[in-house]
C-alpha positions in Angstrom: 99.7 83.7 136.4 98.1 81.1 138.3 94.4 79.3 137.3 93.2 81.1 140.0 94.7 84.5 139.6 93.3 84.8 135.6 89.9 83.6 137.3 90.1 86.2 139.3 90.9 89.2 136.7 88.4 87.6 134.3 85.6 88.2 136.9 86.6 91.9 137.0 85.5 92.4 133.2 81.5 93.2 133.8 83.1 95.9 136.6 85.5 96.9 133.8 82.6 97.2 131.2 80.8 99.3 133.3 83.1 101.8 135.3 86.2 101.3 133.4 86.5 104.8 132.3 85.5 105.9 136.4 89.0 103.4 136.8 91.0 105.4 134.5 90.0 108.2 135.2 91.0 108.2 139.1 94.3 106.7 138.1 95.4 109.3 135.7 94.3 111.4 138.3 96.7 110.2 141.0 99.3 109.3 138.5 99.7 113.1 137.9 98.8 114.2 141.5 101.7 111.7 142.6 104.3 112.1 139.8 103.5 115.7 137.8 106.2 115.3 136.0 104.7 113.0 133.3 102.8 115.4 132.3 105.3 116.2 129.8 105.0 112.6 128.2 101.4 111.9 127.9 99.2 114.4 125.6 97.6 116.5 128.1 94.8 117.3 125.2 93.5 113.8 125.2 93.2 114.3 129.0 91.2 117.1 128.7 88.7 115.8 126.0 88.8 112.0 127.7 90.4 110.5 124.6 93.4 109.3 126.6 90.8 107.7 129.6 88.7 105.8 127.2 91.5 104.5 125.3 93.3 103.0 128.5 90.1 101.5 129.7 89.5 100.0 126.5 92.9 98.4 126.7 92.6 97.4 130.0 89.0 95.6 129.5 90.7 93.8 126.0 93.8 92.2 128.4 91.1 91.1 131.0 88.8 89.8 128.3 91.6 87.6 126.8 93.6 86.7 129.6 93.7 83.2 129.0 95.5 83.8 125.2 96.9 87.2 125.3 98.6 86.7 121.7 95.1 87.8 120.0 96.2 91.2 121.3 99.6 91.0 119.3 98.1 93.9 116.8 97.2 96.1 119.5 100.1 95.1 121.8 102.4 96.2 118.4 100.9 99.5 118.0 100.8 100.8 121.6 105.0 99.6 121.6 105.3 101.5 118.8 104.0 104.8 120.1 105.5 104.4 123.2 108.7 104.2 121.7 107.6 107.3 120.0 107.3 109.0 123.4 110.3 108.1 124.8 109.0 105.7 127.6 111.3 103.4 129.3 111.0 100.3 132.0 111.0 102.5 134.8 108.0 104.7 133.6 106.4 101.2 133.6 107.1 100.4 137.6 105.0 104.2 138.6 102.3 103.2 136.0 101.7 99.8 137.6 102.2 101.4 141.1 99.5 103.8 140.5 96.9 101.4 138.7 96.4 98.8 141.0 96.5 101.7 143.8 93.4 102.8 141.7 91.6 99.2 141.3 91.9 99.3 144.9 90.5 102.6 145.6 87.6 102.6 142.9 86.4 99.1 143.7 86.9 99.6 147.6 85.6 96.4 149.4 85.7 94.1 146.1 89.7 94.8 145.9 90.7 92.0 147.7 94.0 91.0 148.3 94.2 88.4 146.2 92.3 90.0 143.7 94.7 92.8 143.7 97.9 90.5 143.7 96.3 88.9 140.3 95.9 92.0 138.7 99.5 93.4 140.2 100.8 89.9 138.2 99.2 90.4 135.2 100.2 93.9 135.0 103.8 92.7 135.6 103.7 90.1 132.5 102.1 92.7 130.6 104.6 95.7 131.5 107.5 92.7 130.8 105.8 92.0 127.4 105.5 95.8 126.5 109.2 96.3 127.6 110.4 93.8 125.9 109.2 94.3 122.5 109.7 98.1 123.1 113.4 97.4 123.4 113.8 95.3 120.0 111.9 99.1 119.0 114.9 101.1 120.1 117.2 98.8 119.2 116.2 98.8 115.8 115.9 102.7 115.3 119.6 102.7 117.0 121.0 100.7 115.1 120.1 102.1 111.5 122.6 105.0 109.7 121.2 107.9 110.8 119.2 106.4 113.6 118.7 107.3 117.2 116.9 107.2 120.5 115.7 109.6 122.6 114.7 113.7 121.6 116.9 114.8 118.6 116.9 118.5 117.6 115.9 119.5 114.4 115.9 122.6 112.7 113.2 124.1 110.5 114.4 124.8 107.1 111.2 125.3 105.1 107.5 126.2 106.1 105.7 125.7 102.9 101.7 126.5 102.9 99.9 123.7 101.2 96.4 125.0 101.7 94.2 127.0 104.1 94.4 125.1 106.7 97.6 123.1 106.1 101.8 123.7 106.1 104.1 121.9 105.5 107.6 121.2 107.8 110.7 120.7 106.5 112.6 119.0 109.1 116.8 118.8 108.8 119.0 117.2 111.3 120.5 120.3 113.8 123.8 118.1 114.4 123.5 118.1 110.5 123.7 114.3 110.2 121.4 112.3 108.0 118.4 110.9 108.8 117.1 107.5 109.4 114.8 105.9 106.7 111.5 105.0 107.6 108.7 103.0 106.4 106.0 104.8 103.9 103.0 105.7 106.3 105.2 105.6 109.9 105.1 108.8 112.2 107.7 111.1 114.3 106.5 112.4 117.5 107.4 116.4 118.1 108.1 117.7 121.3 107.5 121.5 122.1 107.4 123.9 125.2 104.0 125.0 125.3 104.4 128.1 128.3 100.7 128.3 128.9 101.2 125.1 130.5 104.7 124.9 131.7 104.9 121.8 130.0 106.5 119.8 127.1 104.1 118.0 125.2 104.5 115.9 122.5 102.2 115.0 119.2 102.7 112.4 116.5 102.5 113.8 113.0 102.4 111.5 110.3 105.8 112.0 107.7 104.5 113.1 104.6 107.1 112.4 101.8 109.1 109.4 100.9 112.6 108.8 102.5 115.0 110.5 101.6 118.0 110.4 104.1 118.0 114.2 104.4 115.1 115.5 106.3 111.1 114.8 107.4 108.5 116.3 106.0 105.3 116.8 108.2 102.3 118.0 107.2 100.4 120.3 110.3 96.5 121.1 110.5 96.3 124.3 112.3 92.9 124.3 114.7 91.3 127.1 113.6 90.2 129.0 117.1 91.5 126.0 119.5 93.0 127.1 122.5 92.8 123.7 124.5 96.0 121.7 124.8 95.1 119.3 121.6 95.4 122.2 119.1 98.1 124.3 121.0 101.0 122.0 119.1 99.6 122.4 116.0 99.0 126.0 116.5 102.0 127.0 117.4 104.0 125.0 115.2 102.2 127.6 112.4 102.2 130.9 114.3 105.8 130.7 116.2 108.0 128.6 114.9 109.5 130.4 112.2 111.6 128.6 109.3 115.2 128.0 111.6 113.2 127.7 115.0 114.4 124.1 116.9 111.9 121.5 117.0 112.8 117.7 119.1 111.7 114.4 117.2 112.0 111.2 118.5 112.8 108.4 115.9 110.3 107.2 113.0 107.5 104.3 114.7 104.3 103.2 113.9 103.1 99.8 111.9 100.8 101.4 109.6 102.7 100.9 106.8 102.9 100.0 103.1 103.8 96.5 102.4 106.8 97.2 99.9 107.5 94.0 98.9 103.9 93.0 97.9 102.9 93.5 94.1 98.7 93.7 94.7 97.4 96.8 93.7 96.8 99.7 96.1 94.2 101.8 97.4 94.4 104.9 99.5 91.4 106.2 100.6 92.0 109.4 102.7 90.0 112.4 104.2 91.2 116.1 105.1 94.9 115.7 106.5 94.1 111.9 107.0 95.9 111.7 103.7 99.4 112.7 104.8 100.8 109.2 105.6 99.2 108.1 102.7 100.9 110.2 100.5 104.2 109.1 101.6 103.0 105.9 100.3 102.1 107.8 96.9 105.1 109.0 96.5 107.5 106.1 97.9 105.6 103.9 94.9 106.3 106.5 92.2 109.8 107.5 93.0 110.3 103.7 93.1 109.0 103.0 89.6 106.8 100.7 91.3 104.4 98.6 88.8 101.6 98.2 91.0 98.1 99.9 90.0 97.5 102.6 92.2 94.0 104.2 93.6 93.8 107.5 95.1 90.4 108.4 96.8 90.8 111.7 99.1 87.9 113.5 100.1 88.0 117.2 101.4 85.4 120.0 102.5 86.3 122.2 99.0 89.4 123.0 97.0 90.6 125.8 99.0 91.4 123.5 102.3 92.4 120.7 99.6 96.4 120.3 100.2 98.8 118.9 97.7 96.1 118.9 94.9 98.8 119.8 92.3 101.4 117.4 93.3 99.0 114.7 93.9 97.9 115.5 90.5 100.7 115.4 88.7 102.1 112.7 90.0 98.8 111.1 89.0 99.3 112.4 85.5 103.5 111.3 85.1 102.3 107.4 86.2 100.7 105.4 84.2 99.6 103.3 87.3 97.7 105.9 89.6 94.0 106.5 89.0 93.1 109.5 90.7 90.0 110.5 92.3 88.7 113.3 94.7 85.3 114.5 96.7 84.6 117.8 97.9 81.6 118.2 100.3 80.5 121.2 98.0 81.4 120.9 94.3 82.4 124.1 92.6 81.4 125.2 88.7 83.6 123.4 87.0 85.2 120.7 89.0 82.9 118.0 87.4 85.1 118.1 84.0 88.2 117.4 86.4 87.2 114.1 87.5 85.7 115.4 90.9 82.9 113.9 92.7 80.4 115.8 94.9 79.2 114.5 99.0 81.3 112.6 100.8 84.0 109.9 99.4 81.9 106.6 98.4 83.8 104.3 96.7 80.9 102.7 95.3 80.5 105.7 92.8 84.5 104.4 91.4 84.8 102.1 88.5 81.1 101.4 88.3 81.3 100.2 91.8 83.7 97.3 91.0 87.2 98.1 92.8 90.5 96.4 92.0 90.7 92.8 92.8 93.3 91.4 94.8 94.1 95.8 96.2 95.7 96.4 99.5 93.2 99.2 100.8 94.7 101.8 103.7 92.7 104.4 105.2 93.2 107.2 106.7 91.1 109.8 108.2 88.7 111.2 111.2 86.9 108.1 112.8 83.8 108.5 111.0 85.5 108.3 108.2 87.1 105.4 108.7 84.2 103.5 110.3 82.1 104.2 106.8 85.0 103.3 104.7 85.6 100.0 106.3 82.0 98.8 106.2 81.4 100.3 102.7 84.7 97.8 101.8 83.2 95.2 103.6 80.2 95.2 101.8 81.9 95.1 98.4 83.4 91.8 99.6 86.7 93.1 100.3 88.1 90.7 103.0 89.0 92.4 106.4 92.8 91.4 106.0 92.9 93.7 103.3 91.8 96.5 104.7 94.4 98.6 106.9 93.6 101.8 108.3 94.9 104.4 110.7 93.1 106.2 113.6 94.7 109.9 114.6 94.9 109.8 118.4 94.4 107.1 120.9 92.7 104.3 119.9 89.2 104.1 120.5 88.1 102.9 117.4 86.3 99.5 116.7 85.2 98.5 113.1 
């Protein structure tokens, strides 16, 4: 890009700032007007609730902020690669987006659009979409080239459907070509893909792998939406009520960069709330089967016992490991509970260890934004510095903390 050009796009970011989700909005409009048959790749539930608009106008206001040095996006930039792998998108998707956006910025802003306004943002969207591409390729590559690995939808077949709670089952997930599976990195994701017939759609969701690698299957963990009948609970719906244990599910390969950092020894701390705690717990159990000799802290929070999945195993692998201090919160604290090591309100790590926490720890959360945002600060506070403090946000990424 030329001096001029980034001048250009930097003026745009008080517009951006202030009808940016207006932008968005428009453009996802015409994008599906225009080309209905991505429907099936984006998540047609964070459409609905706006999720999906704000999280695109957030990204687009970050790139026009920091035009002049992209790289302090690298984080960001890593994560979106990662689930776009997940989604199975591809260079060409890349050409209609562009085609569509700066269609948009010229429609929404009317008059303002210049030309040569809309030929800078047309060239930044090109370096950007060449950027994305490119690391999204070293992404597929990668999952390709691994035993077990692949690109694309894979079927799978469900061998077990296992009720971890109320609210929560678990997936067993087994290769239908009966091959092995790729490894993965403790806290990654798969993305499912479903027919949903109300819609006459495929729509995909990430779900967080729950278990260690094994080489054999994936294990998710599923919330069903109690009631929901909007597009962002109809996955996780029907996964429980129709897809019986041998029904055919499609996954796309392992992604995601929230991850445990194996090859560190500093302790751990994962701090989770309601299914939140599923990535996390593939952490838990990838450092016990490992024999790891790290000290371990895990902090979960959940509305009572009965919606409280994997109590027992967390428990016992708690009680097998000399390593892992376990702790949990229940909004409401049963008769009882107290003499089990349970706290009552809402996780606050302050009440742990006389409010000292390990020196040195790792901390990953997981959880509902609220959550997170309260955990974060609440670490801040203690003094723990921000590089130490990892956390994962269900859904597009609107989160700032």
């Amino acid at each position: 890009m030329t001096p001029d050009q980034k001048a250009l796009v930097t003026a745009t970011v008080s517009t951006l700032k202030e009808h940016g989700v207006s932008l968005t909005t428009h453009f996802y409009r015409r994008m599906f007007e225009h080309n209905p048959e991505l429907k099936n790749v984006f998540n047609m539930g964070n459409q609905q609730n706006g999720k999906q608009q704000m999280a695109l106008a957030m990204a687009v206001l970050a790139y026009a902020e920091n035009i002049e040095d992209p790289s302090v996006l690298v984080h960001a930039v890593t994560k979106i690669g990662h689930k776009h792998v997940s989604l199975d998108i591809r260079p060409e998707h890349y050409a209609i987006v562009g085609r569509h956006l700066i269609a948009s910025i010229g429609e929404v802003l009317g008059e303002a659009a210049t030309p040569a306004l809309l030929d800078a943002w047309a060239t930044a969207y090109g370096e950007l979409a060449g950027l994305m591409s490119g690391l999204e390729s070293g992404l597929y590559q990668q999952a390709a080239n691994q035993a077990g690995g692949w690109t694309g939808w894979r079927p799978f077949v469900v061998k077990q459907k296992v009720a971890e709670s109320a609210e929560i089952t678990s997936f067993y997930l087994y290769p239908a070509d009966g091959g092995q599976v790729a490894d993965f990195q403790p806290g990654q994701y798969v993305s499912l893909r479903l027919f949903l017939p109300e819609l006459n759609l495929f729509q995909p969701r990430q779900y967080s792998l729950s278990s260690a690698p094994n080489g054999e299957y994936y294990r998710i963990s599923v919330k069903k939406e109690a009631g929901s009948q909007h597009p962002d609970g109809m996955i996780s719906n029907r996964l429980h009520d129709f897809v019986a244990e041998g029904g055919i599910v499609e996954l796309a390969a392992p992604a995601g960069d929230f991850t445990l950092a194996t090859t560190k020894q500093t302790p751990v701390v994962l701090v989770s709330g309601g299914v939140g705690q599923t990535p996390l717990l593939s952490m838990l159990e990838y450092l016990v089967a490992t024999g790891s000799n790290r000290e371990v802290m895990w902090v979960h929070g959940s509305r009572n016992a009965q919606v409280h999945a994997f109590r027992e195993p967390v428990a016992q692998l708690a009680a097998h490991h000399e390593k892992v201090q376990h702790h949990i919160f229940y909004d409401t604290l049963a008769p009882g509970l107290e003499q089990e090591g349970c706290y009552e309100g809402l996780v606050d790590l302050n009440k742990l260890n006389g409010g000292s926490l390990m020196p040195e720890a790792d901390y990953y959360v997981c959880g509902p934004a609220p959550f997170i945002s309260k955990q974060v600060q609440d670490l801040s506070a203690l003094g723990v510095p921000r590089t130490a403090i990892h956390f994962e946000e269900f859904g597009p990424a609107t989160l700032s903390v």
